[in-house]
C-alpha positions in Angstrom: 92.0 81.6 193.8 92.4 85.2 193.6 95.6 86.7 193.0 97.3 90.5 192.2 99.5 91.4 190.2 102.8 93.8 189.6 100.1 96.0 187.7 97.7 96.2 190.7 100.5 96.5 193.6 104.0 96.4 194.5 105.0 92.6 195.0 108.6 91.7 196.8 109.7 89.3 194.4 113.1 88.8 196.4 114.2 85.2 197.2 112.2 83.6 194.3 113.8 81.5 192.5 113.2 78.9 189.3 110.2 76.8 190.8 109.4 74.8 187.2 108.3 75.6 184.0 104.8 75.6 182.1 103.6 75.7 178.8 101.3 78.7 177.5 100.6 81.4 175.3 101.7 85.0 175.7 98.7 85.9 174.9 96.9 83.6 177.3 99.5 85.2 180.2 98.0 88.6 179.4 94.7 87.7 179.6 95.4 86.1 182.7 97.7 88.5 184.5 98.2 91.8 182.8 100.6 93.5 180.0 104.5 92.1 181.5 107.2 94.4 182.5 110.0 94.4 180.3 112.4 91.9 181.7 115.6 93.0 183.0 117.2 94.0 179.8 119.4 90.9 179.7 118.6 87.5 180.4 114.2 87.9 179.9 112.0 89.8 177.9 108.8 89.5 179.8 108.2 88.8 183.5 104.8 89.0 185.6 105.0 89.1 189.0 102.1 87.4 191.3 100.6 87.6 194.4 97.9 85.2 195.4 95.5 85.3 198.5 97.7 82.7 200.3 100.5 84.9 200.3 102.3 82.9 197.3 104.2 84.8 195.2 105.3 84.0 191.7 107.0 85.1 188.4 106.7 84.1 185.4 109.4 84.9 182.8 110.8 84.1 179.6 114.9 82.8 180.4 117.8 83.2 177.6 115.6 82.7 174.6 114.4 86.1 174.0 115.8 89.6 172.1 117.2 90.4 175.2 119.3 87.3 175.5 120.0 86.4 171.8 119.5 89.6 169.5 118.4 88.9 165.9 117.9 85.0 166.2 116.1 85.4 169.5 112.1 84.2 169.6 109.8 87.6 169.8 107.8 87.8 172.9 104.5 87.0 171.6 106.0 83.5 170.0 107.5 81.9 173.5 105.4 79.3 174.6 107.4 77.8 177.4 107.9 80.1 180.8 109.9 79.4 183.8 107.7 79.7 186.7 110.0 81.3 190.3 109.2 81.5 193.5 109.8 80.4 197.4 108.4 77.1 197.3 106.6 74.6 195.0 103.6 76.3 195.7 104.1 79.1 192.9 104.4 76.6 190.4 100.9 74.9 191.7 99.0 78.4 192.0 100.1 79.3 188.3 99.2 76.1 187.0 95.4 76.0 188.5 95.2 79.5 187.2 96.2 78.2 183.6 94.3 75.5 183.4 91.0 77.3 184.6 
């Protein structure tokens, strides 16, 4: 499935909302979709946004286990390996997973 991404195009990301989580590398998720934005300064530290071609959209972000979240003892970016996974529907968790496991 193709997809685009919050480095390619502006995405609405409004009304998303935890879908499910997934396991991977951050490494892996910048292969995959492009260098992260930055979080919102609080609560995550990294956050893709995605838009595939059916109109699914998703985010993927680290939640409360970061710098942002927990200073000092928080886990540096390139060393989370779980993600929460938002979006509209179920679908966003489906669309990231066939992507990850491609």
């Amino acid at each position: 499935m193709k997809y685009e991404t919050h480095n390619d195009t502006y995405i609405d990301i409004d009304g998303t909302c935890l879908q499910g989580r997934v396991g991977a590398d951050y490494k892996q998720l910048v292969r995959l979709f492009g260098q992260p934005t930055e979080g919102d300064g609080c609560k995550t530290d990294a956050e893709w946004e995605v838009k595939f071609s059916d109109g699914v959209v998703a985010t993927i972000y680290n939640w409360k286990d970061g710098h942002n979240f927990c200073g000092e003892g928080g886990k540096d970016t390139n060393k989370i390996k779980r993600w929460n996974v938002g979006g509209r529907s179920q679908s966003a968790i489906v669309n990231v997973l066939n992507i990850l496991e491609k």
